[in-house]
N, C-alpha and C positions, 0 to 999 in steps of 0.2 A: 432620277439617276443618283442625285445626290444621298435619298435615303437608301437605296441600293445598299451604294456603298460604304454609308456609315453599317447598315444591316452585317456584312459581309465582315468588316473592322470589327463586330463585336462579337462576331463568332468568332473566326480566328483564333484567339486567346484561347479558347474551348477545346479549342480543337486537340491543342497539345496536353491537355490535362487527364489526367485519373478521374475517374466516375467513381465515386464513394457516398457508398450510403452511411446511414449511422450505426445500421447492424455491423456492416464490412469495418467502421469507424471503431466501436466497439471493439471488437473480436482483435485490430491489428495494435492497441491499445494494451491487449493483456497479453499479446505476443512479446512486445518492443516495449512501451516502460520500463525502462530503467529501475522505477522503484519496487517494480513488481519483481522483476526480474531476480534485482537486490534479495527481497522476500523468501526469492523460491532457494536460492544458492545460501538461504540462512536454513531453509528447513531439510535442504543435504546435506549443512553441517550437520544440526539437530540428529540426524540418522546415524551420522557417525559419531556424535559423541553417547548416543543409546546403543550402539557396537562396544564402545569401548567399555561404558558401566559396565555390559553383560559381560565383558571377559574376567573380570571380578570371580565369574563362577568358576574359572577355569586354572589350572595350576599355570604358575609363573616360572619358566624354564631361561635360564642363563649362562651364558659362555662366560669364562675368565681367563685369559692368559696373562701369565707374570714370570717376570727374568729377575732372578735373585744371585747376590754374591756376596762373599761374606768369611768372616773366620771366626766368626760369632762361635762358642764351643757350644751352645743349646742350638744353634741355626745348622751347622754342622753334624751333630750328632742327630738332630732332627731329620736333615733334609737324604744322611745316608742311609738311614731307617725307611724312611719313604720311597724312595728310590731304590731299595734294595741293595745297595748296593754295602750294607755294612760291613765288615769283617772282622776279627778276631784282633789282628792287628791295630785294629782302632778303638780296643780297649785299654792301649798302652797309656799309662800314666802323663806320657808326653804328649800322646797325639788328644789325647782328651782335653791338655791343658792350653795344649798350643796346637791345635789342628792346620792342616794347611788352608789353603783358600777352595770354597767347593762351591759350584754354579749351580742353579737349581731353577728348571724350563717347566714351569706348573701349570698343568689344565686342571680348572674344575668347572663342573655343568651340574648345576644344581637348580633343582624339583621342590617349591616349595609348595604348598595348597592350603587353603585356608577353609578346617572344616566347620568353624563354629566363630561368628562375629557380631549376633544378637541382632540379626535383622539387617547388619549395615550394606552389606553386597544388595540385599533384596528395594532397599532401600533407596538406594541409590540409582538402581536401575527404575524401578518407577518413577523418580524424578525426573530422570531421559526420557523416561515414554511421553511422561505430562510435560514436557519439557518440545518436544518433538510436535503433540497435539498443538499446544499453544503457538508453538511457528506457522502451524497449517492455518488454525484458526484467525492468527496474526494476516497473514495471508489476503484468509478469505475476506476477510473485514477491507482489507484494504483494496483488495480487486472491486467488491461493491462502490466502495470512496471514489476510485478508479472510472467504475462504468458512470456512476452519478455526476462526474468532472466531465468526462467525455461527453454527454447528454445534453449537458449546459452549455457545456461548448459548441458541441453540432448547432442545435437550436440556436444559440446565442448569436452562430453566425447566419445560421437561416434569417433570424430576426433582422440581422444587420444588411443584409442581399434586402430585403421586403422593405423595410422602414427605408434605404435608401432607394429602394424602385418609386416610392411612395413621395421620398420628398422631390424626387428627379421629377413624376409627375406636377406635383405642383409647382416644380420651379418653370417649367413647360405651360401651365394655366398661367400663370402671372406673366410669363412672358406673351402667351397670348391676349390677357386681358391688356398689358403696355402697350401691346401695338393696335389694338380696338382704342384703347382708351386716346393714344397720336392721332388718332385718325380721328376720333371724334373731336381732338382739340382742333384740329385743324378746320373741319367745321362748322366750327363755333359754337358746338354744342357740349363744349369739357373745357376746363379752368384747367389752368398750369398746376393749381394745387392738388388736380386729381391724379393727375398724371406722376408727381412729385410720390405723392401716398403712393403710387402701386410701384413705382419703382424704388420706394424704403421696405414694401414687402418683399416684392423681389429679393432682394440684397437680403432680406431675412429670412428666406426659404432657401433662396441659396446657400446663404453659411450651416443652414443645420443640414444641407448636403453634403458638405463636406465635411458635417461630424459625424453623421451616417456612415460616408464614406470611413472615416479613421477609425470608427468603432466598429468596423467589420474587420477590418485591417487587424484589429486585435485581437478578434475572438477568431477568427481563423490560426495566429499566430498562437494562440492561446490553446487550440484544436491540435495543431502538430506538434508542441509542447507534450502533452496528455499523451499522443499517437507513439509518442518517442521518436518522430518527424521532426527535420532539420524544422526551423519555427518559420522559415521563408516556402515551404514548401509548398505548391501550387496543388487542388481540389477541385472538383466539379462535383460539391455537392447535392445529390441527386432525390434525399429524402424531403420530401416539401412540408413543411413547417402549417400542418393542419390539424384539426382538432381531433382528440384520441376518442374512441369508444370505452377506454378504462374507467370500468366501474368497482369502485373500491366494497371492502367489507368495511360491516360496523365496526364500531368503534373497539368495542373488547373486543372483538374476535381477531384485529388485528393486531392489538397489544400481545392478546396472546400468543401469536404466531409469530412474532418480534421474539418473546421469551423461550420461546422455542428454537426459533432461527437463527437468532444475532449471535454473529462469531464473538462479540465482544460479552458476552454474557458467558457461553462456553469456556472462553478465555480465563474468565473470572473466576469459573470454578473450575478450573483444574490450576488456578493458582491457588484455590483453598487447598485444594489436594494435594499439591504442594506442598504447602506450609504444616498442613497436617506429620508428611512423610518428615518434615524438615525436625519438627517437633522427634519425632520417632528416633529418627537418628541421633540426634543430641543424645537422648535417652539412652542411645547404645552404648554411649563412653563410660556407662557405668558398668559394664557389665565383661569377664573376659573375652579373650580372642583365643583358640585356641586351634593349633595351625600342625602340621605335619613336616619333615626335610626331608632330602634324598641329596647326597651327592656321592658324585664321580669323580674322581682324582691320580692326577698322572704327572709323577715328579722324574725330569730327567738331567744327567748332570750335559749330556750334550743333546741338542736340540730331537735326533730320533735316536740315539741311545741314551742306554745305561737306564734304562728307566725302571719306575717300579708303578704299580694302578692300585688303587683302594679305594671301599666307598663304605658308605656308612650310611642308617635312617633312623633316624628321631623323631619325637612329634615335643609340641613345647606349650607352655598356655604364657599370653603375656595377660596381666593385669594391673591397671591403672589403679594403684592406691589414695594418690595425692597428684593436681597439675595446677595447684595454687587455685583451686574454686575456678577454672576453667569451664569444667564441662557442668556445670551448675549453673555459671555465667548463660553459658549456650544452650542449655535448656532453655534459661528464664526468657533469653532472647527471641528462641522459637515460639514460645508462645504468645507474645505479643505480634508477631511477625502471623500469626494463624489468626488473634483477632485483628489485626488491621486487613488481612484478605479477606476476611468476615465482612469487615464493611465495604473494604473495597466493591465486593458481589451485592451488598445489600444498595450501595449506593449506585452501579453498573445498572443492575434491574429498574432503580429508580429513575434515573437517566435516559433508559431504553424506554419508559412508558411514558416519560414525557414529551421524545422524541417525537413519539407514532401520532401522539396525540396532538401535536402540535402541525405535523403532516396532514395529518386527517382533517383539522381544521381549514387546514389553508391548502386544500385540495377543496372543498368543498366550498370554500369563501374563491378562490378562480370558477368554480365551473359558474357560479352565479354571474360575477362580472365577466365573463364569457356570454352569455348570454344578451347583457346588459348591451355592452361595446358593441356586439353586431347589430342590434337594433339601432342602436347610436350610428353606425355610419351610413346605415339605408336613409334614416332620419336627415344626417346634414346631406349625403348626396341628390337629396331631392330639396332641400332647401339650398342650395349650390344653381340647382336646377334654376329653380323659379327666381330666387336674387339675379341669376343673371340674366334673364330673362326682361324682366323689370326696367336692370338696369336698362340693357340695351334701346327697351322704349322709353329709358328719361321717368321710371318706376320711383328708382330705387337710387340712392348713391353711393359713389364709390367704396365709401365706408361702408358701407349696409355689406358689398359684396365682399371685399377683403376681409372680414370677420365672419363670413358662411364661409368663404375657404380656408381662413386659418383653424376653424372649426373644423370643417373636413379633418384638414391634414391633422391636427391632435386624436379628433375619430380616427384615423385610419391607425396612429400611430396607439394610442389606448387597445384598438381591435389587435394589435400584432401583438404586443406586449403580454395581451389576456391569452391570446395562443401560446406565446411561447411560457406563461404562467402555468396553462392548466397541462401543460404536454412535462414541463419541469416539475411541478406537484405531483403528476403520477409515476416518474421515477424517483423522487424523493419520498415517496411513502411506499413503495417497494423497500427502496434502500432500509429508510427503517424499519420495516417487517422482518429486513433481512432475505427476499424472495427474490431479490435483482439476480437475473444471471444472465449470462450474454444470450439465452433463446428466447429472451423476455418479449412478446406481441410489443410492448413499449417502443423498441425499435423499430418498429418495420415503417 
């Protein structure tokens, strides 16, 4: 009855919770993050500010309105000219010298277009496009970081449910082997000093239960973190923490596919391409600007009369003779600024192959002690076996036995580790390949 009802108590808790696998873990990850999310609302900036360059191609049209008063004789004589409103009598000697006071309600809407700037419009706008790429790419790099967090996380916490089922087990053996062992004091066939030993191990299976326990406690905490999940947020994690079929490619072939794939290499050279355009542009300030006007013009002395309208178009060239070694300055700048992107990508490429290669490594150094570890706990579970066996016939002594089970429990706890090693090495040499994406076999 009593197991009943412990059985009963530890479903319960279950019962109220979400079933999440690590694919489902994954995917609600690149929904809710925050920093991803951050990410994407940088690359609809990005959009809009490669909008705004391109309007560069377009003419620049502007309203003005202005309320003038005055007895100025040029503001005067000017503004009855424009307004039509001049007369004959306002060639008088007096009124030219001493005009009275006259108001002037001005619209002008002016058409400017810029049909020659030596590249800079064009320029400009491909720095938004690369400007734009490198957010996406910024992005993608960071969703991969992302899914690789989550991964570690799920497992981490699988590993944490296991290694604590693992030591709950053995605190459950010691507790059986203390009350074999009372019984056989009683007897007369066990020393107080045996008895003494199994319940010091005891007391030391138990405490690393309850750092099992607390190091689950965090990698779950750690799990809804990554999910953009309050961090108390309750799971029934559903993917079981076993060994993958992921079989890697060689060595180059996956370097290569790293330099092909990795958002931060793409990154890298569209900040050369950048720096190239940055270059370009400096360049332009040497060169004129030559530009077109239109305006429209509407002088009234009261706000909808008396008015007069006139317009006019010109076209104009400016050019920069002298700005104190300015654009000289910013040349010379861009070109340092185009070799340090140089190596920036030379040093990126290097960095990415020694990523892969250090994944590939220690992918292939776990699946070894994967192998290793599982033979290791069939090994102490059958010497578990026979120790205690032993014991029980007066074989073996208590030492003999509390060292084939502290043994165990390191075996079981080396076998979980090696799982959750070789299942974390094949999404981490993804990641570096750059091939991670949320439909990855990795998850299921």
């Amino acid at each position: 009855m009593k197991r009943v009802l412990f059985l009963l108590l530890a479903i319960l808790p279950l019962s109220g919770q979400d079933a999440l696998s690590l694919r489902d873990a994954v995917q609600r990850a690149l929904r809710q993050n925050p920093g991803i999310q951050a990410m994407q609302q940088r690359e609809q900036a990005a959009g809009y500010r490669m909008q705004a360059a391109r309007s560069g191609y377009l003419p620049q049209v502007n309203y003005q309105e202005m309320v003038q008063r005055g007895n100025n004789p040029v503001f005067v004589f000017g503004a009855l000219l424009t307004q039509r409103q001049f007369t004959e009598r306002n060639f008088a000697i007096n009124s030219l010298n001493r005009p009275d006071f006259v108001n002037n309600f001005q619209s002008l809407v002016t058409v400017d277009q810029v049909i020659f700037n030596a590249g800079r419009t064009r320029n400009t706008v491909k720095g938004a496009e690369l400007g734009q790429q490198m957010e996406v790419q910024r992005t993608r790099a960071e969703e991969i970081a992302l899914m690789q967090r989550v991964a570690d996380a799920y497992l981490g916490a699988k590993l944490g449910e296991q290694a604590l089922a693992a030591a709950q087990e053995s605190v459950r053996s010691a507790e059986a082997d203390l009350e074999r062992a009372e019984s056989f004091r009683r007897e007369g066939m066990n020393t107080d000093a045996d008895v003494l030993s199994i319940r010091v191990y005891l007391a030391s299976v138990r405490q690393q239960a309850i750092e099992r326990r607390t190091q689950l406690e965090i990698a779950q905490a750690a799990l809804n973190v990554a999910m953009g999940e309050a961090e108390d947020a309750s799971f029934q994690l559903i993917t079981p923490l076993i060994e993958t079929a992921y079989e890697a490619q060689a060595l180059s072939e996956s370097q290569q596919a790293a330099i092909s794939r990795r958002p931060e290499l793409a990154q890298a050279l569209s900040g050369v391409e950048a720096a190239r355009l940055g270059e370009k542009t400096a360049k332009s300030a040497y060169w004129p600007e030559i530009f077109v006007r239109g305006v429209f013009e509407t002088d009234r002395q009261e706000v909808l009369n008396k008015a007069g309208a006139n317009w006019f178009f010109g076209g104009g060239l400016r050019w920069n003779l002298f700005n104190g070694m300015r654009s000289q300055a910013q040349v010379g700048e861009s070109r340092h600024q185009l070799a340090a992107a140089e190596a920036d990508q030379r040093q990126a490429t290097a960095g990415v192959r020694f990523e892969v290669r250090q994944a590939w490594l220690h992918w292939n150094s776990v699946r070894e002690r994967l192998t290793l570890a599982s033979a290791t706990v069939a090994e102490a579970e059958e010497s578990v076996r026979i120790t205690r066996d032993r014991y029980e016939n007066g074989l073996s002594t208590v030492t003999d036995l509390l060292r084939t089970e502290s043994a165990l429990l390191g075996a079981k706890t080396n076998y979980l580790a090696a799982l959750f090693g070789q299942r974390t090495a094949a999404v981490q040499l993804e990641a570096a390949r750059g091939t991670l994406d949320p439909g990855s076999s990795l998850f299921d």
